[in-house]
N, C-alpha and C positions, 0 to 999 in steps of 0.2 A: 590492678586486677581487671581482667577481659568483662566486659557486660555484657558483650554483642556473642550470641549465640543463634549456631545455623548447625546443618549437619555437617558442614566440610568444616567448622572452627570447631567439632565438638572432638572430630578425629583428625585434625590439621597432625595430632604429631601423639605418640605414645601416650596414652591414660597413665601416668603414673598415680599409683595408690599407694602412700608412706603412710611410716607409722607415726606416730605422735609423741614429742619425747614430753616427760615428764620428771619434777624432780624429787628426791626423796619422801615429801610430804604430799605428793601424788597430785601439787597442782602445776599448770604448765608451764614446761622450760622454753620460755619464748627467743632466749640467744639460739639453743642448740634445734628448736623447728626451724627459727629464719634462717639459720646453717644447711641444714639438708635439705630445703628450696632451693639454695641457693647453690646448691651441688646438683641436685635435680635438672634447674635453670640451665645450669651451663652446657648439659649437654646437647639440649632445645628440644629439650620436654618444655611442653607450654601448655599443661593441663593436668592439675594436681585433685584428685578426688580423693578425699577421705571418707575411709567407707571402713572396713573389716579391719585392714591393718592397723587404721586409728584407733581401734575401739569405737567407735561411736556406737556402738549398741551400748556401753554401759556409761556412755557422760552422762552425768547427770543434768538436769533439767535448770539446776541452779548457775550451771558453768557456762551452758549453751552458748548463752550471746555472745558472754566473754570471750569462747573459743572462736565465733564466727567472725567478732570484731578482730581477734588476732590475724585470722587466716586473711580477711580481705585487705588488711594492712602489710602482712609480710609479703606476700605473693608480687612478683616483675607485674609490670603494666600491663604487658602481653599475656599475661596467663591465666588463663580458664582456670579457677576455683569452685569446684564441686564439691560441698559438703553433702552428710549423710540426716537422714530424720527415721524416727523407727528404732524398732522393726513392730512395738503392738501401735495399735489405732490410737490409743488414748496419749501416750508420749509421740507420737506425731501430729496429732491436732497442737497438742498444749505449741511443739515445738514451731508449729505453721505461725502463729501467731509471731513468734521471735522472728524468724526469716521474713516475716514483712517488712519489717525493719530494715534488711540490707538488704545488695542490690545485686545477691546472685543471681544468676541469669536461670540455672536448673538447681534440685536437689536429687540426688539418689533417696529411695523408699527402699532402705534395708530389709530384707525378706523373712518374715515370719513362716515360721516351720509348725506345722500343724496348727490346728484351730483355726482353720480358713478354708473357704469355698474360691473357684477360680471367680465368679462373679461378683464374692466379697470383699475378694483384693479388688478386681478392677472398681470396685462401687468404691471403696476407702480412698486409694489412690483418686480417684474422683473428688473424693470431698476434698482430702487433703488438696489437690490441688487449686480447687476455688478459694481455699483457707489461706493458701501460701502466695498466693498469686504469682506463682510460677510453674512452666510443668515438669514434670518427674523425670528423673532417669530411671527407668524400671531396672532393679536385678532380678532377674533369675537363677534359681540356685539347686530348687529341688522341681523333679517331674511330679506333678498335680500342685503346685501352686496357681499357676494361670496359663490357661489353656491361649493357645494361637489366637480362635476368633476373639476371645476378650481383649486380648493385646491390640488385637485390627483395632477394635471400635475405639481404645484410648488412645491411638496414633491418629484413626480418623478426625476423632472429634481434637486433635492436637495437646491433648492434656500430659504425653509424653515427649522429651526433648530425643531420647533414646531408649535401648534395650541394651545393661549388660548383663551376658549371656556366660552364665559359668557352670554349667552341670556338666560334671565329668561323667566322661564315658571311658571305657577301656580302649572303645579305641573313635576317636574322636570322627571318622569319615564316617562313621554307621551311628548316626544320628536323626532317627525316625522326626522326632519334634523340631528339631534345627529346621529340617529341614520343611516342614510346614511352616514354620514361623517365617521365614524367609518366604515361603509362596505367599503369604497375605500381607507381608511390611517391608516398606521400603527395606533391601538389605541392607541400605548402608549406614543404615542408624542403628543396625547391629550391630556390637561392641562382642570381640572375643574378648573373655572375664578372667580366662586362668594362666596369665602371664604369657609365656615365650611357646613354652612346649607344643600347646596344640596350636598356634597362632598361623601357623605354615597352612594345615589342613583347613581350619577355618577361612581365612583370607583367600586362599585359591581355589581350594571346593565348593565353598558356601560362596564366598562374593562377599565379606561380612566389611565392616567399616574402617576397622581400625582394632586395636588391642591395646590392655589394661596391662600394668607389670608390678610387681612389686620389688624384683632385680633391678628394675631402674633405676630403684635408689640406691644403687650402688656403681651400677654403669648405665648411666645414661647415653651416653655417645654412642655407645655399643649399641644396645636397644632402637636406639634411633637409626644405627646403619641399617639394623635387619629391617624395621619397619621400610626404609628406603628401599630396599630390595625387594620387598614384597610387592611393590608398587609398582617399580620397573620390573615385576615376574622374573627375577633373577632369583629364582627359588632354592639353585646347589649355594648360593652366597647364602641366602636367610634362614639355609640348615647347616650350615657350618657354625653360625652366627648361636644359632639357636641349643648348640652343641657345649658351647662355652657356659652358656648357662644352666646348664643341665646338672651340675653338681650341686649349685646350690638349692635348687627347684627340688633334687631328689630328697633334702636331707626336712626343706619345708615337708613335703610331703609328708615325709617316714616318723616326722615328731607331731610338729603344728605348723602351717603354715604363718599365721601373724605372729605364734611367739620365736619362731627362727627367725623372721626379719625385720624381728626387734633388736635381737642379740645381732644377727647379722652385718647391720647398719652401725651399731656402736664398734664391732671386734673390727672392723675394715677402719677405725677411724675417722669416719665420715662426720657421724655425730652422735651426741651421751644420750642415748635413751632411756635411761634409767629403770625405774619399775613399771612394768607393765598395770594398767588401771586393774580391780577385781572387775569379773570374777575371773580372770586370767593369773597364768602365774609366770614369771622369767623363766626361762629353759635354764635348771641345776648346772652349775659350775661344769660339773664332772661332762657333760656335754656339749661342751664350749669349744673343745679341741676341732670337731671336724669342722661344724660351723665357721671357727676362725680359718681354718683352712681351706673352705670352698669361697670365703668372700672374700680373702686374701687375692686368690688365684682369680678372682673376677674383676677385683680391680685389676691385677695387675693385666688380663687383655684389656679392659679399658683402656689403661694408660698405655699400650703398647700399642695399638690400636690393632689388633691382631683380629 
């Protein structure tokens, strides 16, 4: 596992965000997670955050280590291991305490929805971070969570490692906050948050860092062309790219995003993710057909390398 953390190693290559497989009795399937790293791995993703797709909003407190001691064990030498703490104040203190224990380099602060002031996240994230002795990756998720200038001051004072940034918009160029957010922080510690789709607009309008996916865990090679392309501003290649992904991203959408690329990742053969943790539930049988059908079609441009 990567210890050394900068902003070029934090977006050196796709954020993939996987989900967490588990087995019947809902504790963790450590063969079939070191499976889908290890599929992740190969396509040179080299930066695994669990965050929403893992559940980590509902591990429990009792599991935590155990999960952290897995992740920094299974993860290649080379790869950045981002776990999650949060999303209230009080299960992220308790968890700060455990993370001192290991030697991740940042953690994401899962984002709490209502019952917060922007100066109260920035003040939490604060404590958390002197508690964790590491600094945050901030998500962003919803408008009036945390305002720009608060983000400035926990960039300034360096309590954050990054920002990812996932508030959808309809249409992702017309982004009043983005675009503040970027006039007061470094942009390239700016993470696009919602996989493939807006990752075009982002990266070339905004100047943002790098991009998060959760299709990676299914085609990673792919993902990583587009990211390449974005780079070299060969932008007709990283929308064509972006295109392929587009079926399965539509059907995350149209249900739930974590629990379609839970089912996802298992119907492609990749790996058994079993039951999703409560309070989530597995996408019903009866909607498995198109699911199988868009992550079929996604490996197979993977493997075609199309």
């Amino acid at each position: 596992m990567l210890t050394n953390l900068t902003v070029e190693s934090l977006t050196a290559s796709v954020l993939a965000v996987p989900p967490l497989a588990r087995n019947r009795d809902l504790s963790l399937n450590e063969p079939e997670n070191a499976r889908l790293i290890r599929h992740i791995e190969s396509g040179g993703v080299r930066t695994l955050l669990y965050g929403g797709n893992a559940n980590f909003y509902h591990v429990p407190l009792s599991e935590y280590d155990a999960v952290l001691s897995f992740l920094a064990r299974a993860a290649g030498a080379h790869t950045l291991v981002i776990p999650s703490a949060g999303p209230a104040f009080g299960a992220m203190m308790d968890q700060a305490a455990i993370l001192r224990r290991h030697r991740f380099p940042t953690v994401m602060v899962l984002p709490q929805v209502g019952i917060t002031t922007s100066e109260g996240v920035a003040a939490g994230i604060a404590r958390f971070v002197q508690a964790a002795g590491v600094p945050a990756l901030l998500y962003i998720k919803h408008d009036g969570y945390v305002e720009p200038p608060d983000v400035k001051r926990l960039a300034d004072e360096k309590l954050i490692s990054g920002v990812k940034y996932a508030t959808v918009r309809p249409d992702p160029a017309k982004d009043e906050y983005l675009r503040r957010l970027v006039d007061v922080v470094d942009r390239r510690m700016v993470i696009s948050g919602i996989g493939e789709q807006p990752a075009v607009v982002h990266l070339r309008d905004f100047g943002l860092g790098g991009f998060t996916s959760g299709c990676v865990c299914v085609a990673p090679r792919l993902s990583t062309r587009m990211l390449k392309a974005m780079r070299a501003e060969n932008w007709a290649e990283a929308e064509r790219i972006r295109a392929v992904f587009k079926p399965l991203e539509d059907l995350r959408n149209a249900i739930n995003p974590i629990r379609v690329l839970h089912e996802a990742v298992r119907l492609a053969g990749i790996a058994e993710t079993g039951p999703l943790l409560p309070l989530l539930t597995n996408v019903p049988l009866g909607e498995h057909a198109p699911i199988r059908e868009a992550a079929h079609g996604l490996l197979e441009a993977e493997n075609s390398r199309k």
